[in-house]
PLY file of the C-alpha trace (Angstrom):
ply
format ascii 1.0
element vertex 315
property float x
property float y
property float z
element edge 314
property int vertex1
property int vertex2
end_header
22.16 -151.08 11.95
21.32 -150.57 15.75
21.83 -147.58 17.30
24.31 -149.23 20.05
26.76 -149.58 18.01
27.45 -145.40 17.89
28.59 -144.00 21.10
26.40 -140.94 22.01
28.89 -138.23 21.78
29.96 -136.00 24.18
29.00 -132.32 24.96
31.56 -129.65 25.83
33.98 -130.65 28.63
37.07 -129.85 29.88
40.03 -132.10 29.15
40.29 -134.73 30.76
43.63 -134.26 32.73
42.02 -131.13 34.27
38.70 -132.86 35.29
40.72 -135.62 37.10
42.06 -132.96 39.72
40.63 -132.99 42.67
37.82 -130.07 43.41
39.93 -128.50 46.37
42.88 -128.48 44.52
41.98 -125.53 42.07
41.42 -122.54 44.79
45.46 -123.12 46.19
46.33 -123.67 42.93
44.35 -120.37 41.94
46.45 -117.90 45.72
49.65 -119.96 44.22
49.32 -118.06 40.61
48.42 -114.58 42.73
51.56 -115.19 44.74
53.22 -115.49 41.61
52.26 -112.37 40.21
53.06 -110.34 43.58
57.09 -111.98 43.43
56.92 -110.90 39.81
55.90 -107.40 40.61
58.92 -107.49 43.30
61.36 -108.71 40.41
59.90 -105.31 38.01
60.23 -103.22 40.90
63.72 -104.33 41.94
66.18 -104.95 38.83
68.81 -107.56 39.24
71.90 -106.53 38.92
73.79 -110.20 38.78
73.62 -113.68 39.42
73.13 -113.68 43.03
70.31 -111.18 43.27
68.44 -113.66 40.93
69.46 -116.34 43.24
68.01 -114.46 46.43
65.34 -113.62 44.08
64.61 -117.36 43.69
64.69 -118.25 47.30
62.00 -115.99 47.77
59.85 -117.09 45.13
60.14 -120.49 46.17
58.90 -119.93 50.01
56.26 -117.63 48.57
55.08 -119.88 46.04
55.46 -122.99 48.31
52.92 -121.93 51.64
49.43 -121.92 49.22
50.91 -125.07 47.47
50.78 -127.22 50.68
46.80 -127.48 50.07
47.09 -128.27 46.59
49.55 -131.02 47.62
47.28 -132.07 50.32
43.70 -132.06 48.48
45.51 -134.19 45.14
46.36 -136.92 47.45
43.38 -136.67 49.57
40.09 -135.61 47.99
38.32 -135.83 50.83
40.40 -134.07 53.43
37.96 -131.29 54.42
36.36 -134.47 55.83
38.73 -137.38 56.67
41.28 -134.84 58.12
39.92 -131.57 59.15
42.27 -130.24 61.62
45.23 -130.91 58.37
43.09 -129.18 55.96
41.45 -126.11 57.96
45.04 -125.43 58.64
46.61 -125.72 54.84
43.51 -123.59 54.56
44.60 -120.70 56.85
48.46 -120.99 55.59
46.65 -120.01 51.90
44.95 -117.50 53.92
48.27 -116.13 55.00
49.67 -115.16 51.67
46.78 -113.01 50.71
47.76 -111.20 54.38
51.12 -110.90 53.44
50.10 -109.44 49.92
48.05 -106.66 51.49
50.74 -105.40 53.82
52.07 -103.15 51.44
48.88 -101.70 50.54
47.58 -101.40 53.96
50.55 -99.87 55.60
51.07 -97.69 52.43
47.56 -96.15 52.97
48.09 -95.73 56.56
51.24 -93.90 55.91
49.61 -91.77 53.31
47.24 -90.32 56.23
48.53 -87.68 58.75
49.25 -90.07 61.31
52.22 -89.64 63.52
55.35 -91.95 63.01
55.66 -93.54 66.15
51.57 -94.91 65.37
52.66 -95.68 62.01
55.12 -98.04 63.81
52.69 -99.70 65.94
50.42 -99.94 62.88
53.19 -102.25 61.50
54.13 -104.30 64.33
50.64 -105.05 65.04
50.40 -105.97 61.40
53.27 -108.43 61.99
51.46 -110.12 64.61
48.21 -110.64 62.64
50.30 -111.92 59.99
52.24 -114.26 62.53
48.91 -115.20 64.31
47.49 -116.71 61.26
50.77 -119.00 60.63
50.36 -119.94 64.14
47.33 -121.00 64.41
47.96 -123.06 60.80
50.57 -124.78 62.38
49.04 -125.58 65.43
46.19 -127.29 63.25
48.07 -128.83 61.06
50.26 -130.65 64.34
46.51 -131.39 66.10
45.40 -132.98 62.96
48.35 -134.44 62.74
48.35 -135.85 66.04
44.52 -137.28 65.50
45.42 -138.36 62.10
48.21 -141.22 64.30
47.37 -144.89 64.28
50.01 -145.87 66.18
50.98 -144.97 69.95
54.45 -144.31 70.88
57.61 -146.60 71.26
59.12 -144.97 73.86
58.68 -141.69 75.81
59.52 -138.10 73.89
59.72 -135.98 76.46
63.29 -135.47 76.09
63.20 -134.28 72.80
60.10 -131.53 73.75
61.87 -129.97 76.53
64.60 -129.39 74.12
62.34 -128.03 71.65
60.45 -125.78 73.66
64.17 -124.43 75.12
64.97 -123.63 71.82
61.78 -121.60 71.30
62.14 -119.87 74.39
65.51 -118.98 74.62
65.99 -117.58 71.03
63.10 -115.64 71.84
64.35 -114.39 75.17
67.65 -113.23 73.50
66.14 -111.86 70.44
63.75 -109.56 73.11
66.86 -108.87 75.66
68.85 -107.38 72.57
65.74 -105.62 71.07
65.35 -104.01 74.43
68.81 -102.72 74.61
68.51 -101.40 71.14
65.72 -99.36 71.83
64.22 -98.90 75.27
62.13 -96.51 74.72
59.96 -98.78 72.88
58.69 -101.53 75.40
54.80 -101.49 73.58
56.77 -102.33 69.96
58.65 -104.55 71.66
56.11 -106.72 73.52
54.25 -106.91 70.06
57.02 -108.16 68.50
58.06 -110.76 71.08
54.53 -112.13 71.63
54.09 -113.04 67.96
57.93 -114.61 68.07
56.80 -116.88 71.05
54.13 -118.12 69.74
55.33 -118.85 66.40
58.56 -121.02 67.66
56.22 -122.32 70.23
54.06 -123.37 66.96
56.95 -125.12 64.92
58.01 -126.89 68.27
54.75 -128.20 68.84
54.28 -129.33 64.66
58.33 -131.16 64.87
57.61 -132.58 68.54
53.96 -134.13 66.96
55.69 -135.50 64.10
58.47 -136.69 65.27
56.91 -138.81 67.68
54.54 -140.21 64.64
57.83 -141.03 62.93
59.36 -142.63 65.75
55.95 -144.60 66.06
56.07 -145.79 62.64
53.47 -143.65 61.28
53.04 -143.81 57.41
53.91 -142.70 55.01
57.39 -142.58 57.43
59.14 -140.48 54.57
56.26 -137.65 55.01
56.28 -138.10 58.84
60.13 -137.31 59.08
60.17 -134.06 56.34
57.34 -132.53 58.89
59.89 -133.41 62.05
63.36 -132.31 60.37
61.42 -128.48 59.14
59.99 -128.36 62.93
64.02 -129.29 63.67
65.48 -126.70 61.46
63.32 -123.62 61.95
64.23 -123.74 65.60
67.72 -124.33 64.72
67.21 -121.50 62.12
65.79 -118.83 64.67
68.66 -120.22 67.23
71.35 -119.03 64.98
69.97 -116.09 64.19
69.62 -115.01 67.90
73.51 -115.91 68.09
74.04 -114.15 65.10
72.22 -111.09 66.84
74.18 -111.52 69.96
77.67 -111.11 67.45
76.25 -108.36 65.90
75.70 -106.38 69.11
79.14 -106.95 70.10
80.90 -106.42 67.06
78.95 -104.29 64.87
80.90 -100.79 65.78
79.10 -97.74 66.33
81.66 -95.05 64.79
84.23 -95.75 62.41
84.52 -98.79 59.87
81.15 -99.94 57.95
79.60 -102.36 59.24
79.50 -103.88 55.91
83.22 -104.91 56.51
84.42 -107.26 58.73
83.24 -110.08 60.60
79.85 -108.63 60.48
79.60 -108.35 56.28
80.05 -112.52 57.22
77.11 -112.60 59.54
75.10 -110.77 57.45
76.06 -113.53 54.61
74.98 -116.10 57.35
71.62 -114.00 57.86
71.13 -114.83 53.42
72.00 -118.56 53.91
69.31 -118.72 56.52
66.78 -117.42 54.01
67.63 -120.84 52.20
67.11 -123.28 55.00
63.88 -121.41 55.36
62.61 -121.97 51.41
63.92 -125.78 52.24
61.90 -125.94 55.23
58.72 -125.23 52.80
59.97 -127.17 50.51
59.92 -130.36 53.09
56.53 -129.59 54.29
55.02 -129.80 50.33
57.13 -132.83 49.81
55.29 -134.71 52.99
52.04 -133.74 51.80
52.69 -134.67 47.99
54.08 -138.39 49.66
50.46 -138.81 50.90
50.94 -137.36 54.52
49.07 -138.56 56.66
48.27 -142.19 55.27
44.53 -142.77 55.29
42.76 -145.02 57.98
42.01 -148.60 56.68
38.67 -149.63 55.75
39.03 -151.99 58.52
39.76 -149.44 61.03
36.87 -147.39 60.10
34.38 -149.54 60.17
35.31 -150.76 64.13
35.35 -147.04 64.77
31.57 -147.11 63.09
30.72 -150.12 65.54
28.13 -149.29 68.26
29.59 -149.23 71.92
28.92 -152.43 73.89
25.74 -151.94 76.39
0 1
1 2
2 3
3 4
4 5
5 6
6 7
7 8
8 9
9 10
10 11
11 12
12 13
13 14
14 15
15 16
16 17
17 18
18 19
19 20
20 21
21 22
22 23
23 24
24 25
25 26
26 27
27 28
28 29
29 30
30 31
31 32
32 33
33 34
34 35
35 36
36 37
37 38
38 39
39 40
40 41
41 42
42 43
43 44
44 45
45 46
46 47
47 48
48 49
49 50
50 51
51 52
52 53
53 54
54 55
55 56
56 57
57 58
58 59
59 60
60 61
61 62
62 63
63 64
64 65
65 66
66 67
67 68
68 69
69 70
70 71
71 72
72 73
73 74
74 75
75 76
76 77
77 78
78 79
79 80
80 81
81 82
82 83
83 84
84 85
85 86
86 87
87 88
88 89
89 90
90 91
91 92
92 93
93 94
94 95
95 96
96 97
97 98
98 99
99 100
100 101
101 102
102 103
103 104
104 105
105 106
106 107
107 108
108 109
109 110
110 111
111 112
112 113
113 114
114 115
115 116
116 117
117 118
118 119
119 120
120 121
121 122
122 123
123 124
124 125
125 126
126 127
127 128
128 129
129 130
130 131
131 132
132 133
133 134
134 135
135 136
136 137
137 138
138 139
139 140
140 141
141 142
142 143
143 144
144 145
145 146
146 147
147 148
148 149
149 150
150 151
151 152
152 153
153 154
154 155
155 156
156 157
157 158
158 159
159 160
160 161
161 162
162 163
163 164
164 165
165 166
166 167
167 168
168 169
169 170
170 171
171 172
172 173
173 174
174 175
175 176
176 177
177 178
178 179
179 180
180 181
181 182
182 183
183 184
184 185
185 186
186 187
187 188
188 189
189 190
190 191
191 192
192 193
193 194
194 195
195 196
196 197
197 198
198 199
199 200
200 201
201 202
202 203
203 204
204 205
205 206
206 207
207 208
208 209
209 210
210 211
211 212
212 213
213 214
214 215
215 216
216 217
217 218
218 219
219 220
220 221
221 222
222 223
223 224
224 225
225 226
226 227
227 228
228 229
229 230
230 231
231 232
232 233
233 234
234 235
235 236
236 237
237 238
238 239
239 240
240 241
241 242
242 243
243 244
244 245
245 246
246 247
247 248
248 249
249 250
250 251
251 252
252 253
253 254
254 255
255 256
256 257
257 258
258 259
259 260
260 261
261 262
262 263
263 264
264 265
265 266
266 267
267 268
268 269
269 270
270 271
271 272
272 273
273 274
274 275
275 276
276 277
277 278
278 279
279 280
280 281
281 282
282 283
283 284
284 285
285 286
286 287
287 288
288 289
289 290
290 291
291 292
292 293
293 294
294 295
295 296
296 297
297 298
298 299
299 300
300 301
301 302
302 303
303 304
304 305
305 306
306 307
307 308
308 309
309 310
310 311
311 312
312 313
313 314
């Protein structure tokens, strides 16, 4: 009998399922299960007491669970992103970066409170801790809308400037408010505030940027157009988000009473109940940016396209 007719066998592998994931996919995969384990710790250190707590407790997970997620999303569709799309995947990159900086603030500002230092540097400590933290979701989004931007095939239908005024309005003015009130509220704090409102610029000046660049692709009929409009509609709705919530401030100031009643009671307990449904929109707005990804955002160039770009320049 010839020996062709008995398949050489196999050595140790890994199932197959698991060996058809994409390389990249396995270290977001890997920050996703450590930012499981840190909301888990949260939920043994905080009991809930009833339904809702679990819900809040849900909402919390999801956001958490959903920022290192985006380059797991991004790498199963896209093997080759690190390449084809670097801008995209440097910054899914740094947003995975950004939950292991969020999971060490505890630690950090723990062991800087455990030293002798005085209060008012413990504060700074955190604020400039805040900023790092908002620097590094900054600067994803800002790659993510570049590579975005270089990822387009398609050049615009009609002008957008309209719609990027209004954007960067919104991030300005909610800013603006947000550092008018935080003056008033404590004045003798200008350094803490300064901190505070540098890293809230830049951050709504991030998200404008990311819903301005994708809207326009989606306008442009950029595929996939599903993924293109998710990325818009959260650049849309965290502006609208940190809008309301500069409002909301604004009621709170004038409301919220200094002596007498709780300010649990009232038409503030109902702001603060606005303030919770926020934290939703926010989870959704994570939500829409792994959706775009897992749609195949942004759709590969043709092999067409490619190889014109790989033709030499005329003489």
């Amino acid at each position: 009998m010839s020996d062709d007719l008995w398949p050489e066998p196999r050595g140790p592998h890994l199932p197959d399922t698991l060996m058809r994931i994409p390389l990249g996919v396995w270290p977001f995969l890997a920050l996703a299960v450590l930012a499981a384990y840190g909301q888990w710790e949260m939920l043994r250190a905080g009991p809930l007491d009833n339904g809702l707590d679990a819900f809040w407790a849900l909402v919390r997970a999801v956001a958490a669970l959903t920022v290192p997620l985006l380059g797991a999303a991004l790498f199963f569709r896209h093997p080759t992103a690190h390449r084809m799309f670097p801008n995209i995947a440097f910054g899914v990159a740094l947003f995975a970066a950004s939950t292991v900086v969020d999971a060490l603030r505890q630690p950090v500002m723990d062991g800087i409170g455990g030293t002798d230092i005085e209060y008012d540097a413990w504060l700074y400590a955190g604020t400039g801790y805040s900023l790092i933290q908002a620097l590094v979701r900054v600067f994803a989004i800002t790659y993510l809308a570049i590579g975005l931007s270089d990822a387009r095939r398609f050049e615009d239908r009609a002008p957008a400037r309209v719609e990027g005024i209004v954007l960067v309005v919104a991030a300005l003015a909610s800013t603006a408010v947000s550092a008018v009130l935080g003056y008033l509220s404590a004045p003798d704090q200008p350094g803490l505030l300064a901190i505070a409102t540098a890293g809230q610029v830049l951050t709504n000046l991030a998200w404008a940027y990311l819903g301005w660049t994708a809207l326009r692709g989606w306008a442009a009929g950029e595929e996939p157009s599903r993924g293109w409009g998710l990325v818009g509609a959260a650049g849309v709705a965290y502006l609208a988000v940190v809008v309301i919530a500069a409002a909301l401030n604004v009621v709170i100031w004038v409301v919220s009473p200094t002596e007498g009643p709780s300010p649990t009671q009232g038409p503030v307990q109902l702001v603060y109940e606005v303030y919770q449904l926020l934290g939703v929109v926010i989870a959704a707005i994570w939500l829409a940016l792994l959706a775009a990804f897992w749609l195949g955002l942004p759709a590969e160039p043709d092999a067409d396209d490619v190889a014109l770009d790989e033709l030499p320049e005329p003489a």
